[in-house]
N, C-alpha and C positions, 0 to 999 in steps of 0.2 A: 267466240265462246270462251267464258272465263270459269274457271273452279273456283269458288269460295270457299275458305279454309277457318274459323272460328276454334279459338283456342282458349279452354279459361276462359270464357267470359263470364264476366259478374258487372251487375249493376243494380245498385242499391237507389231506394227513393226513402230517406231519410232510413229510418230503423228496419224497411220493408224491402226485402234484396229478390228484385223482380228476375234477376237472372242470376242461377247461383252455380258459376263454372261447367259453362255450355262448352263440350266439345262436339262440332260440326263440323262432316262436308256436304257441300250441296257440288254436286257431279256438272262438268261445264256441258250445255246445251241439255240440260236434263231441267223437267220441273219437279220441284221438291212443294211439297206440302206440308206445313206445320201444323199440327195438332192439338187441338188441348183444352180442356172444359176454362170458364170464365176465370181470369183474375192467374193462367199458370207462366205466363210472361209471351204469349203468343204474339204482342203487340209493341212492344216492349222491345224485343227479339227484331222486330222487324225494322223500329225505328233506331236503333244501333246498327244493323247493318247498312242503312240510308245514309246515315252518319247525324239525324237528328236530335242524338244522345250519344255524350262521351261515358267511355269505359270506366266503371273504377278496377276493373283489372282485366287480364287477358290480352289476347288479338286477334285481329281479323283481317285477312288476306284475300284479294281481289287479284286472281290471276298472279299469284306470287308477288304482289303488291301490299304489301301492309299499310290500311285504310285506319287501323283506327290500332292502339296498345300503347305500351307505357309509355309516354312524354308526345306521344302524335294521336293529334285526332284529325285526320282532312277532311273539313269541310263539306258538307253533303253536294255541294254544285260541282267538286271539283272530283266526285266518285266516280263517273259516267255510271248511273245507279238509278233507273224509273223506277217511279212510285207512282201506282193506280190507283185510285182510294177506292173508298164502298161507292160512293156517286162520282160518275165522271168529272166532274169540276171542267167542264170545258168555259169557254170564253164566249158568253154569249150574244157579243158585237164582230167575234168571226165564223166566220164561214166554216165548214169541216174542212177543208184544203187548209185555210188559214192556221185555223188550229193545231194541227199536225206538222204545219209548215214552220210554227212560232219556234221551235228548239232547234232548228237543221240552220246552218252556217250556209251561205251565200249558194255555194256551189251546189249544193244539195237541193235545193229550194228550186232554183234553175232545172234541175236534174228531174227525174222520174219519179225520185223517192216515195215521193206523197202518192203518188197514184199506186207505186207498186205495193205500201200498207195497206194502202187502202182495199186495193184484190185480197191482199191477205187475210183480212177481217170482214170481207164480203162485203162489200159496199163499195164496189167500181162503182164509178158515176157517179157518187154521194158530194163529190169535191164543194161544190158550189150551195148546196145547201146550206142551212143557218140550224144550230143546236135545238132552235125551238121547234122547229119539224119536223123530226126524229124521235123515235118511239125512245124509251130507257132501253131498250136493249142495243140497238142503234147507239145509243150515244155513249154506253160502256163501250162498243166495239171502234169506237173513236176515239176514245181514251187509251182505248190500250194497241193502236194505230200510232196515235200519237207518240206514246212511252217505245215504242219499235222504231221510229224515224231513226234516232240519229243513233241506233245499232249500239245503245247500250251494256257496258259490261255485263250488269245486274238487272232485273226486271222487279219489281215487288209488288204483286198484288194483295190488297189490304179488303180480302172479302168483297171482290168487284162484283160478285153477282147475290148478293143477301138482300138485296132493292129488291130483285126481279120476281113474280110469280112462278112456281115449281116447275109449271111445263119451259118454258122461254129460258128459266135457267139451264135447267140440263143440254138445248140446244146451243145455247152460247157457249156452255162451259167447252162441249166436244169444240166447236168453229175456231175458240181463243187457244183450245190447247195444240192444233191443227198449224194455225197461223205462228204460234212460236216454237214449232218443229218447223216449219219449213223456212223460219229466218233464222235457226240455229242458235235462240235463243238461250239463257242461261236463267231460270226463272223462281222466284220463291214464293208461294200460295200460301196467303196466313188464312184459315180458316176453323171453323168451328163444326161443319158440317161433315159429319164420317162419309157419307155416301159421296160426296164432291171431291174429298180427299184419294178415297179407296178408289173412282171410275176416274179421274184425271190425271193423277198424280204418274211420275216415274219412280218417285221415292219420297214416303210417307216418312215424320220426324213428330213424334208425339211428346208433349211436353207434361210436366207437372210440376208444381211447386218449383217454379225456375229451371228444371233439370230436363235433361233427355231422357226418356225411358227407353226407348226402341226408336231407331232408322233403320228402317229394311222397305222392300217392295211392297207393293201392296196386301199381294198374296201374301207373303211370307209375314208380314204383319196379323191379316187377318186367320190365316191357319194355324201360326209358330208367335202367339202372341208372348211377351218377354214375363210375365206373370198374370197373375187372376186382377187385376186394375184393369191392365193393358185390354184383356179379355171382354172385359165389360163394358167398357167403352165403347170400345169400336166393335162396333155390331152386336148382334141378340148373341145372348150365351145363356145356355142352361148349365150353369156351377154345382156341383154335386161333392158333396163328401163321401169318400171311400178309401179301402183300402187295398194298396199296392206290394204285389208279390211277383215274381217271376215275371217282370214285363207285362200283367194285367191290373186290373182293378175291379174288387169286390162293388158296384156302386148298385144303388134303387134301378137303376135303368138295370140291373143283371152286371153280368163279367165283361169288361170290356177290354179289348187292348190299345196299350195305351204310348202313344209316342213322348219323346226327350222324357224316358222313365226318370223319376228320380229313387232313393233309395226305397227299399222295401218300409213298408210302414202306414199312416194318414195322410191321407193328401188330399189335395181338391178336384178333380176332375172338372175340365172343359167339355160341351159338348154342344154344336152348332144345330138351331131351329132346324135347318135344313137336314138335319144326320137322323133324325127320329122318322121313323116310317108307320104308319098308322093300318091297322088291317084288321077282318071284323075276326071276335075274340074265339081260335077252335081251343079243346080240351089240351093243347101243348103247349100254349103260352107261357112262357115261365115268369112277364113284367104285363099288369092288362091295368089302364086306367082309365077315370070319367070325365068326357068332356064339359067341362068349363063353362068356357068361353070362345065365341069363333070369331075373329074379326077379319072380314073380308076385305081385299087389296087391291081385286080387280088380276094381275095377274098371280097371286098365292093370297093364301091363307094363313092368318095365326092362329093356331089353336091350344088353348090353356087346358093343362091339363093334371090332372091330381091320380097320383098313383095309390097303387093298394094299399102300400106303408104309409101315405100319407104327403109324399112328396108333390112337390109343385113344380111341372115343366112348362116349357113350351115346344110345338111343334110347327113347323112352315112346309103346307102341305100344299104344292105345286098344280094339280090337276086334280081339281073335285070333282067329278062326273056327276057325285052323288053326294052333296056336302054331308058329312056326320054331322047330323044334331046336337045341341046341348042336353047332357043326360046321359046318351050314351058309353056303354063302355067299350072300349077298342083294345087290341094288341099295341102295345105300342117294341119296337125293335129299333135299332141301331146301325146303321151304315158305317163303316169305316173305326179310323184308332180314334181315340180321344186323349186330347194333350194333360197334363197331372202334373202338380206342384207340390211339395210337401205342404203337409196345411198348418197354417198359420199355430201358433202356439197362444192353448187359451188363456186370454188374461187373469191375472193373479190378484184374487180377491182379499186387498189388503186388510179388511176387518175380519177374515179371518185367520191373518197372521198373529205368529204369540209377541209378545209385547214382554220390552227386556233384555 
C-alpha cells in the first residue's frame, strides 16, 4: 500500500493551465475518487500521476518516492502505477489468464497470481476463456484483474464503468471496490458521476478550474459541502437566500438552524431534497406550498414545489402510500440544521457608476 503525496502541481497546455497548483493526498490502501464537471482537469490529473505528462511545476510522491517534480520525471513503465481505461483494451489473441499473465515476471506467472485476481474480481474459472466471450462487464473485471497482478503502487481508473448499462454498473462498481480492499490496494477513480463517487469512494477530491475545492469523505462532502458550488454539484440542493442571526436563519422554508454559522447578516442557505417533509395543510402551518411537478423514481420521489412567497423547491419524498397530486397544496416542514454561507455580493452595475 503506497500514499500518494501531490504538491503544487500545475500543468499548462499551451496558454490553457489544466492543473493549476493541486495539493493532494490520496490515503495508501484507500480509494480516492476525483470529481469534477467537464474540461476541470480530472483527466489531466490522472494522466500526470501515470507519468504520461511532465510537470511544469510541483511534485508528486509515490510512497515517499518522488515520481515526477523539478528536473525528474520517471517514466510511466517505471512508476509501478495501473491504468484501467473507460474500455478494458484487453488483447484479443489472449486468453483471460493470458492477459492478466502478460505484466507478472516469471515467477509470478508460475505462481497462483492469476487465478487468485481473478477470485478477486469474481471470475474463478474464467482463465482459459478468450475476451470475445465475455460480456463488457466481464471484460472490465479483467482489466482491472489484470491492473492488480503484479500488486501495483498506484491503481488508476479512468471512468471503467461509463460503457456499462445503470443496473450492471452499480454491481460491478460495489465487486471492483470489494476486490481492491481485499488486495490492499492504493486506488484513484477519475469520474464524473456523483452517485459512483459518493457509494464507492473512501475519499471524494472535487476539482474545478484545475484546483481542489473539497477532499473530505463522502458524508462530510455531501452534508459539510466547502461552499454553495460544491453544494450543487454533488447532489440535489434546494439554495435559499436568507438571513442569519443568533445561529438561525430567517429563510422561505421559515426559521431554520443553521450549522458552520457564518457571521450574522445574508447568506445562502443549503437544504437537502431529502430534509423537506410534506404533510396535508392544518390552520398552523406557518411555510404551505403547490405541487408542481412529481417525478417518480421507483424507490422516492421528486416533487417540485412553489411556495406562497413564490419560491421554488424541491422535495424527495421516500414513501408515497398516497402520491400528492399536481395541484395540490401541502405543509411543507424541515428536518434537521441547514448548512449557510454568507451570500455572495451583488454585482456592480457599471453603467451606473459616475464617470470622472
Amino acid at each position: 500500500m503506497s500514499e500518494v503525496v501531490l504538491t503544487g502541481v500545475v500543468k499548462r497546455y499551451g496558454r490553457v493551465t489544466a492543473l493549476d497548483g493541486v495539493d493532494l493526498i490520496v490515503p495508501a490502501g484507500a480509494l480516492t475518487a476525483v470529481l469534477g464537471p467537464s474540461g476541470c482537469g480530472k483527466t489531466t490529473l490522472l494522466r500526470c500521476l501515470a507519468g504520461f505528462e511532465r510537470l511544469d511545476a510541483g511534485e508528486i510522491r509515490v510512497d515517499g518516492r518522488p515520481v515526477a517534480g523539478p528536473g525528474r520525471h520517471l517514466p510511466a513503465h517505471r512508476r509501478r502505477i495501473a491504468v484501467v481505461p473507460q474500455e478494458g483494451a484487453l488483447f484479443p489473441h489472449l486468453s483471460v489468464a493470458g492477459n492478466i499473465a502478460y505484466g507478472l515476471d516469471r515467477a509470478d506467472r508460475r505462481g497462483d497470481r492469476v487465478d487468485e485476481v481473478l477470485a478477486l474480481v469474481g471470475l474463478a474459472g474464467y482463465g482459459d476463456r478468450m475476451p470475445h466471450q465475455l460480456s463488457g462487464g466481464q471484460q472490465q473485471r479483467v482489466a482491472v484483474a489484470r491492473a492488480l497482478a503484479p500488486r501495483p503502487s498506484l491503481m488508476l481508473l479512468d471512468e471503467p464503468f461509463s460503457a456499462l448499462d445503470a443496473g450492471l454498473r452499480a454491481g460491478l462498481r460495489h465487486d471492483i471496490r470489494e476486490a481492491l480492499r481485499a488486495d490492499g490496494a492504493t486506488a484513484v477513480l477519475v469520474t464524473h458521476d456523483q452517485g459512483e463517487a459518493l457509494s464507492a469512494a473512501d475519499r471524494v477530491v472535487v476539482l474545478r478550474s484545475g484546483q481542489v475545492v473539497q477532499s473530505a469523505s463522502p458524508t462530510t462532502l455531501y452534508r459539510a459541502p466547502a461552499d454553495q458550488w460544491v453544494a450543487g454539484f454533488v447532489g440535489d440542493a434546494v439554495l435559499l437566500p436568507a438571513v442569519a442571526a443568533d445561529g438561525a436563519a430567517r429563510t422561505p422554508l421559515g426559521t431554520l438552524r443553521i450549522d458552520g454559522a457564518p457571521a450574522d447578516g445574508p447568506v445562502t442557505v443549503l437544504v437537502r431534497p431529502e430534509q423537506l417533509r410534506l404533510a396535508p395543510v392544518s390552520g398552523a402551518d406557518p411555510v404551505t406550498g403547490t405541487v408542481l411537478r412529481r417525478d417518480f423514481h421507483g424507490h422516492d420521489a421528486l416533487v417540485a414545489l412553489r411556495l406562497a412567497d413564490g419560491t421554488r423547491v424541491t422535495a424527495r419524498v421516500w414513501d408515497e402510500a398516497e402520491p400528492v397530486p399536481v395541484g395540490a397544496e401541502v405543509a411543507v416542514h424541515v428536518d434537521g440544521p441547514a448548512r449557510a454561507w454568507p451570500a455572495a455580493p451583488a454585482p456592480v452595475d457599471a453603467s451606473a457608476l459616475p464617470v470622472g
